[in-house]
C-alpha positions as CSV (number, residue, x, y, z in Angstrom):
1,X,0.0,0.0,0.0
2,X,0.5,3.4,0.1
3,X,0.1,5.4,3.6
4,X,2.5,7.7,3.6
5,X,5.8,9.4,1.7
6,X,8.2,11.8,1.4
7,X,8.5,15.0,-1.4
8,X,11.2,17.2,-1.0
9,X,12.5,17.8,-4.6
10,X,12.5,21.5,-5.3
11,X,9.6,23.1,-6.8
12,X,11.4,24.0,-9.7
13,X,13.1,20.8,-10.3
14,X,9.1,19.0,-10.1
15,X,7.9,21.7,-12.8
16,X,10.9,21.0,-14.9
17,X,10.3,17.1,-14.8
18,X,6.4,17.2,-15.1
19,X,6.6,20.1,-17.8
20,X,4.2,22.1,-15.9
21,X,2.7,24.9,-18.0
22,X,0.0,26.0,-15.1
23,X,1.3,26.0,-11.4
24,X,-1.8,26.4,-8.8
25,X,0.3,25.1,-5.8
26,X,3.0,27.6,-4.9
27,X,6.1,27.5,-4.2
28,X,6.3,23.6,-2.4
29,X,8.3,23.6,1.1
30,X,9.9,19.9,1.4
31,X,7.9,17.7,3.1
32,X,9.5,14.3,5.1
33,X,5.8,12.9,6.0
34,X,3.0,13.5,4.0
35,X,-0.2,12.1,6.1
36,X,-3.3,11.5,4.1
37,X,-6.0,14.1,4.3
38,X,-3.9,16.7,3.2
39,X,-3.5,18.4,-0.2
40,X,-0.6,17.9,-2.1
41,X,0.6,18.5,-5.3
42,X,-0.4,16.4,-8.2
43,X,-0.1,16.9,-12.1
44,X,-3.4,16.9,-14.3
45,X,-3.2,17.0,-17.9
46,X,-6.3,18.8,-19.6
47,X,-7.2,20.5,-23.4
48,X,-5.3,23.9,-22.2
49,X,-2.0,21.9,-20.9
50,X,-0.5,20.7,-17.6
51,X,-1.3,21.7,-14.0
52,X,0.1,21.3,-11.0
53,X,-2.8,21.6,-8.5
54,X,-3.4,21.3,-4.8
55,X,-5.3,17.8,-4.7
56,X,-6.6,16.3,-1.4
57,X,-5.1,12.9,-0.8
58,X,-8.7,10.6,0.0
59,X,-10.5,10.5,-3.3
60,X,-13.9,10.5,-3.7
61,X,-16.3,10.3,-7.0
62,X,-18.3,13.4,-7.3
63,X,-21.8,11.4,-7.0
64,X,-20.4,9.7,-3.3
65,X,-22.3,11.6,0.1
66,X,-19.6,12.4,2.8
67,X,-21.0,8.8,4.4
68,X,-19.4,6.7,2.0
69,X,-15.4,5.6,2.3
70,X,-12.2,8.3,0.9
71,X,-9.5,5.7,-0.4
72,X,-6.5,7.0,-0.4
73,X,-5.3,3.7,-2.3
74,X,-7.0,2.1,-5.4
75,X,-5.4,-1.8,-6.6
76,X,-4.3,-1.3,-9.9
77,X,-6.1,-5.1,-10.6
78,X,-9.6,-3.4,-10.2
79,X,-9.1,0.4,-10.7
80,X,-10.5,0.1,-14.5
81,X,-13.3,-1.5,-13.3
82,X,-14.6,-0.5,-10.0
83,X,-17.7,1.9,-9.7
84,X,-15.6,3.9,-7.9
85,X,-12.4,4.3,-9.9
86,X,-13.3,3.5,-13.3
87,X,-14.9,6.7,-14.5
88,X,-11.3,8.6,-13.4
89,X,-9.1,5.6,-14.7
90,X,-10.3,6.4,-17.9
91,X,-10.4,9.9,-18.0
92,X,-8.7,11.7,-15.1
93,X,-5.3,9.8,-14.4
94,X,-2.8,11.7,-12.5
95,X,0.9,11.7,-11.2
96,X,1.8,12.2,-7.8
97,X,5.9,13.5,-7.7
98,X,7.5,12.1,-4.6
99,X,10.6,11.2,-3.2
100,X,10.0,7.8,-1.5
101,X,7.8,6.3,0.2
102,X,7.2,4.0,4.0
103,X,6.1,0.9,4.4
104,X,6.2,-1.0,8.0
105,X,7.6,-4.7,8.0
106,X,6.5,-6.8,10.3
107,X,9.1,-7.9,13.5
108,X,9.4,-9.4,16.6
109,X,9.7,-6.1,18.0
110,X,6.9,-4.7,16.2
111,X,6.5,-2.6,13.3
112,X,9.8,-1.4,11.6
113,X,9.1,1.7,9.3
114,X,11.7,1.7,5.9
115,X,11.9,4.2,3.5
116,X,12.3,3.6,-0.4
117,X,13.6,6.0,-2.9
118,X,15.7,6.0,-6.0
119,X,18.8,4.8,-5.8
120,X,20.2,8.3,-7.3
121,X,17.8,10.6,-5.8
122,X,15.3,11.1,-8.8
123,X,11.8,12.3,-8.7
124,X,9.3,9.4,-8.3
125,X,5.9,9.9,-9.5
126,X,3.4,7.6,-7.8
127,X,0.0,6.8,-11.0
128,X,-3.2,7.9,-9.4
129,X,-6.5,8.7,-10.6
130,X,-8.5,12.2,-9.3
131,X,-12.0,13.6,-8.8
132,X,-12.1,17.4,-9.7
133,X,-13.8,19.7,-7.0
134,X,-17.6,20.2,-7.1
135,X,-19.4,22.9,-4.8
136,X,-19.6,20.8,-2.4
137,X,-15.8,19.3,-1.6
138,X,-12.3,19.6,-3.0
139,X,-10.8,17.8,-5.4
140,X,-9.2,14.7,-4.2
141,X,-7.0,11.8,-5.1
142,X,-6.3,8.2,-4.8
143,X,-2.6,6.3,-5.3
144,X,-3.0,3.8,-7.4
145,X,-1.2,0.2,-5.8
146,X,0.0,-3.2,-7.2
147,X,1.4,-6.4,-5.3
148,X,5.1,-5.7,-4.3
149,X,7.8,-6.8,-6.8
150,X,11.4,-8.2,-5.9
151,X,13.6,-7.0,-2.6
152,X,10.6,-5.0,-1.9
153,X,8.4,-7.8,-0.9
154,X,9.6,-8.5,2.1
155,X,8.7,-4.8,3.7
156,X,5.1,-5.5,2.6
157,X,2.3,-6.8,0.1
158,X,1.7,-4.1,-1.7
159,X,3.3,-1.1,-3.0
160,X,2.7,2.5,-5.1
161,X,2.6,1.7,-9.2
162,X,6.0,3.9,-9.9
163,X,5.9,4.9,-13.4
164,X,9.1,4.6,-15.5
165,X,9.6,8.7,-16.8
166,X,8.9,7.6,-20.2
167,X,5.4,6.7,-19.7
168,X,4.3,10.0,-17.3
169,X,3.3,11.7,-21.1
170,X,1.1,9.1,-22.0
171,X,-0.7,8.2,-18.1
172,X,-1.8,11.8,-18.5
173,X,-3.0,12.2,-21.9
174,X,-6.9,12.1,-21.6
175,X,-7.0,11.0,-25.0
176,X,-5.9,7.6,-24.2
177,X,-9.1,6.1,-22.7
178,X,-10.0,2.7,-22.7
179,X,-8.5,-0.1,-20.5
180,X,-6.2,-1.8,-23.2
181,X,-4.8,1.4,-24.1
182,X,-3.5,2.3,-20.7
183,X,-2.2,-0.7,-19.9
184,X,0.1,-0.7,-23.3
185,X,0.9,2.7,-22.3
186,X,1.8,1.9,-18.6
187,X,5.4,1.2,-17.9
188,X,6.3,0.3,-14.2
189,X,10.0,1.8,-12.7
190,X,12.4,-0.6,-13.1
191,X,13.0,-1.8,-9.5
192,X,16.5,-2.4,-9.6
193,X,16.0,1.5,-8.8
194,X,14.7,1.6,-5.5
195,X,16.5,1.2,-2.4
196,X,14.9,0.4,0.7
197,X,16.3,1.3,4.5
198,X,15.2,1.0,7.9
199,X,14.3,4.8,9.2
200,X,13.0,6.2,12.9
201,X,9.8,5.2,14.2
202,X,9.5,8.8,15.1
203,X,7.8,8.5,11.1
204,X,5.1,6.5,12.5
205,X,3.7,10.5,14.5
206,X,2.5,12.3,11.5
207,X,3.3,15.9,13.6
208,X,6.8,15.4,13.0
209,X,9.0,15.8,10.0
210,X,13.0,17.1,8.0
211,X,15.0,15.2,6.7
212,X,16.1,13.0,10.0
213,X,13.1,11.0,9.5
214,X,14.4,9.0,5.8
215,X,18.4,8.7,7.5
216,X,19.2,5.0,7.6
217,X,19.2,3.3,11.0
């Protein structure tokens, strides 16, 4: 799964990578724990160009009351189908830029938080689909997950979908629609990437955050 990361690339390194052309976010302090519930930046892709907009990680489809669930996750083996994803799989995919990500293995002693990143320190951008704001709530998003590949399984099941760079142009171009499509289009980070380490459980308190919280143990 994915429950909580790390984004402290410059802003101007993000816009670079993403080829922004419309910036609604603001100039982006780092941030060492990102907690869902909170808005973050996310790149859309629409007829005028590319925005980075302030998206509220928990998505929610515009016809869901506030009684019904806010995923912050959706499985990449059901996303093009669900009720609830499908309509944005198809037609409002998004990239979340990060740095890494936590995940807790299980121990003896408990829960042992890790933090994965690339190897070199390059941007990661998480897939995930979005829900644009109505009068009523904010626009929100989901992190698209898939079962955890290689030296990563260990740490847990599941994991973000990473897209390779080469793909980000074509998981945002609304153009490219039906299930098949995507898929052909969808090219996963090549693993031998990532890096994993053990990090402080101080991680675990959402509150706190810099840069001691991803140091190896």
């Amino acid at each position: 799964m994915c429950g909580r990361f790390a984004r402290y690339a410059p802003h101007s390194r993000i816009m670079r990578a993403l080829r922004i052309d419309y910036d609604d976010c603001g100039e982006l302090s780092p941030d060492y724990n990102v907690p869902p519930g909170t808005q973050q930046p996310v790149a859309v892709s629409c007829d005028h160009g590319r925005h980075l907009l302030p998206l509220l990680w928990g998505f929610r489809p515009w016809w869901a009351d506030a009684s019904q669930p806010a995923p912050i996750n959706a499985r990449a083996e059901t996303v093009a189908s669900s009720p609830y994803f499908r309509s944005a799989f198809a037609h409002r995919r998004c990239l979340i830029p990060a740095s890494g990500w936590f995940e807790w293995q299980k121990a003896e002693q408990g829960k042992v938080p890790h933090f994965i990143a690339s190897r070199d320190d390059d941007l990661l951008c998480f897939a995930g689909v979005y829900e644009p704001a109505t009068e009523e709530r904010a626009a929100s998003f989901a992190i698209i997950t898939q079962p955890s590949k290689a030296h990563l399984q260990p740490l847990h099941d599941r994991m973000p979908l990473v897209l390779a760079p080469e793909c980000w142009d074509e998981w945002l171009d609304p153009e490219i629609s039906d299930r098949k499509s995507v898929k052909a289009a969808t090219r996963g980070l090549n693993m031998a990437q990532l890096v994993a380490h053990p990090v402080s459980s101080r991680v675990n308190t959402p509150k706190n955050n810099g840069p001691d919280l991803i140091r190896s143990l």
